[in-house]
Every structure is written in structure tokens, then in C-alpha cells.
N, C-alpha and C positions, 0 to 999 in steps of 0.2 A: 130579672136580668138573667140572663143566658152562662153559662160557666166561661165562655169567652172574656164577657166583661172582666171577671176576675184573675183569669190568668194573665193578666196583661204589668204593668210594671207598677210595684206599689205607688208610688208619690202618684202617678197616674188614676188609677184608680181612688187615690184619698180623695182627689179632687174631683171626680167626676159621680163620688158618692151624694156629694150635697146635691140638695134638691132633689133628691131621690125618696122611695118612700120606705121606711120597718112599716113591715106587717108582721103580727102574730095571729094566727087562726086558731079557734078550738071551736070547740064544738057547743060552748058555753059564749063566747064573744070574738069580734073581729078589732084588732086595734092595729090603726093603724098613726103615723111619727116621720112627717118630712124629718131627713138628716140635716142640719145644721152648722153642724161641729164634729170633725175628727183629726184624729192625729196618724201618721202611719210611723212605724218599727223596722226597719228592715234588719232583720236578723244577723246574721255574722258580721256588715258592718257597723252593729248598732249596740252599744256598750249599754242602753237602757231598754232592748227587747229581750223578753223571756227565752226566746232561741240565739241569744248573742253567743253562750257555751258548746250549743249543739243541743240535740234532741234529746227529750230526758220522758218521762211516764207524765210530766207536770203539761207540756208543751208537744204534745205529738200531733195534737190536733194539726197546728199551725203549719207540721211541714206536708199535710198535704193538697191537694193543686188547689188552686182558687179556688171561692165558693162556701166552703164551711163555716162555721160560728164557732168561733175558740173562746169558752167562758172561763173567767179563774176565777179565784176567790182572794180577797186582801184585804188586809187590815183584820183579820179575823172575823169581818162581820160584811164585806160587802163583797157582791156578785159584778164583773166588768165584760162586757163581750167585745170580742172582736171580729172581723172580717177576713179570712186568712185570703191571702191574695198572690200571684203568680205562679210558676208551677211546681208540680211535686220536689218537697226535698230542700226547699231552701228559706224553710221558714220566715214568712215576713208577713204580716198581717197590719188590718188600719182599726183601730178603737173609735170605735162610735163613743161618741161624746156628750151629744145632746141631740132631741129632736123637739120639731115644735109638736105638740099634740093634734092628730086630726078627727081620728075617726074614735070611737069608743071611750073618752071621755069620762064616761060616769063610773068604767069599770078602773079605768089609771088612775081617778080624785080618791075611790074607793084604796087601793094600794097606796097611796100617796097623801092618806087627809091629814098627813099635818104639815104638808106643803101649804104655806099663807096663802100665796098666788096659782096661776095658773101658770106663771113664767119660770116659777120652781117645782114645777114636777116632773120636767124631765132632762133638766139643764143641767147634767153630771152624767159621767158613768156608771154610777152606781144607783143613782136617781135613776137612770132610763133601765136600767136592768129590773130596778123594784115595781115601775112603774109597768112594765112591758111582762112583768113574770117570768123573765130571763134566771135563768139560776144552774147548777152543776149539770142536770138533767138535758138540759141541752147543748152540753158541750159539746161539737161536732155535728152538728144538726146541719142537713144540706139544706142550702140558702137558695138550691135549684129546685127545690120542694115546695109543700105545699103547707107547712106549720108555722116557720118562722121564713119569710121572705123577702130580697129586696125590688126594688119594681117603680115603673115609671108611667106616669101619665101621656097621654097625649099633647097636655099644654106644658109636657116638661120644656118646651121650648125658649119657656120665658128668662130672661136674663139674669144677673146677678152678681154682684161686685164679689170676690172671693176675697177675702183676706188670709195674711199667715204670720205665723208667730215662732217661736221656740214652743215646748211642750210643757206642758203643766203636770207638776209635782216629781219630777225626776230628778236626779243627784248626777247621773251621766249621760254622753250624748247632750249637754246642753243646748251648744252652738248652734245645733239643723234648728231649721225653721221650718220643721215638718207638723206644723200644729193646722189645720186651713177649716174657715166658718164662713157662713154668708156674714157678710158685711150690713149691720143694721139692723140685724133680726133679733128680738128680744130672749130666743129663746135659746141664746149661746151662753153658754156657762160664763160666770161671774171670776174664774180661777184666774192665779195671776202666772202669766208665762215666767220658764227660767229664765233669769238672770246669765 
């Protein structure tokens, strides 16, 4: 996808991410992860995104233009990536959530063998980051590039019920219902929205 797609308005862009494809490339394997499941942040309105304060050394990725991969770390052990989205400066980014697995397979079961199924390997944010080799290293990595990427087929044309929710595991910002998945896809995380 072009930097355009992403400077464009978060909730906008959360929703026009599903059905789309994560690629990582290296020089070792190609994996590629229909999106499924994300939530969008919009910063200074949004009492549960990392840039609701303002800019800090943790969150600088996020305030710049669409396009970038904003990773953090949480819970002390898990890696979360996000999509920073609109333009420079005003921090709002969407969290990939879950992808169904498409491409590379034997190298995601390998990162991920003590997922039971094939429906938990990348049905989490922290699952798609372990599963994908997403980690600190790529924080800020352009998504207009050629390492980690997001991108569209020709038969993206096909349709698909969107659904939305409140966001899962947050304490503020309850009420949005900025959480949006394919509707019926098994590979949308299991987490239970806020209340």
C-alpha cells in the first residue's frame, strides 16, 4: 500500500486494513497474514493510546505520517505492533490484532509450536508479533518498504461482513467501539471486549 493509504483518517484506515495482507521478508523466509482483527488509538482523543500525554522517547514512532510500524513491549514479556496512521504529528496509530496465516507456515508453527491449532497462532497481538518476528528491532520500520509490508491482491475485491466492538483489555476509552474484524473468520482472537 502506498503512504497515501495511511495518511488518511485512523477509524478509516482500521477498517480498510482487514483483508489486506502483513508480509515479512528476509532473506531466510517470506510470511505472509491476511489482517483480520484491529483496533484503532487515536491519540490526544483517546485516554487508552500511548500518545493520549503527548510525545515521549516510548511513542515517537507513532507521531510520524502514516506508514510506519510502531512496536512496544508489555506486560514485560510480550512484543505488540501497530500501524501509525494519518499525518505527521498527531499520533494515532491502528493495532493489528490477529491475521489468518497464509504464506510461510512451517516457519510461524516453528515460532509458535505450542499453539494447539493453527487458529492460535496468530489470533493475539502478541501471538502475531511472535509468530511474524515482529520485536523492538523493527520499531519504525516503513511499511512502504520492502522488509515488513502491507499490500493487496487483485481478488482483494471480494467482500466481507465487518464487524466492531469496544476494545479488548483496556481500563480507559471504554465506550468507542473502535475494535473492527471480519465477521466469521476463525482466526479473530478469542478476547473479550470492554464492558
Amino acid at each position: 500500500m502506498g503512504r497515501n493509504f495511511f495518511i488518511r483518517p485512523t477509524l478509516n484506515v482500521a477498517r480498510d486494513l482487514l483483508g489486506k495482507y502483513l508480509v515479512h521478508e528476509t532473506n531466510k523466509y517470506r510470511l505472509v497474514g491476511k489482517i483480520v482483527e484491529v483496533e484503532a488509538y487515536l491519540g490526544e482523543r483517546d485516554p487508552a493510546s500511548h500518545s493520549y500525554r503527548g510525545k515521549t522517547k516510548r511513542n515517537e514512532v507513532m507521531f510520524r505520517s502514516g506508514g510506519y510500524l510502531y512496536v512496544y513491549f508489555t506486560y514485560g514479556m510480550h512484543f505488540c505492533c501497530n500501524v501509525v496512521t494519518g499525518r505527521e504529528g498527531i499520533g494515532r496509530a491502528v493495532l493489528l490484532r490477529a491475521v489468518e496465516p497464509i504464506e510461510g507456515k512451517q516457519w510461524i508453527r516453528a515460532r509458535r509450536a505450542k499453539s494447539p491449532t493453527e487458529v492460535d497462532l496468530c489470533n493475539g497481538p502478541a501471538k502475531l508479533c511472535q509468530a511474524f518476528g515482529i520485536d523492538r528491532r523493527d520499531n519504525g520500520t516503513d511499511l512502504c518498504g520492502k522488509i515488513i509490508w502491507i499490500g493487496a491482491t487483485a481478488s482483494d475485491g471480494k467482500k466481507f461482513a465487518i464487524g466492531s466492538s469496544t476494545r479488548i483489555g483496556i481500563s480507559n476509552g471504554r465506550k468507542h467501539r473502535w475494535r473492527f474484524f471480519i465477521q466469521g473468520n476463525p482466526f479473530v482472537s478469542r478476547g473479550k471486549p470492554a464492558k
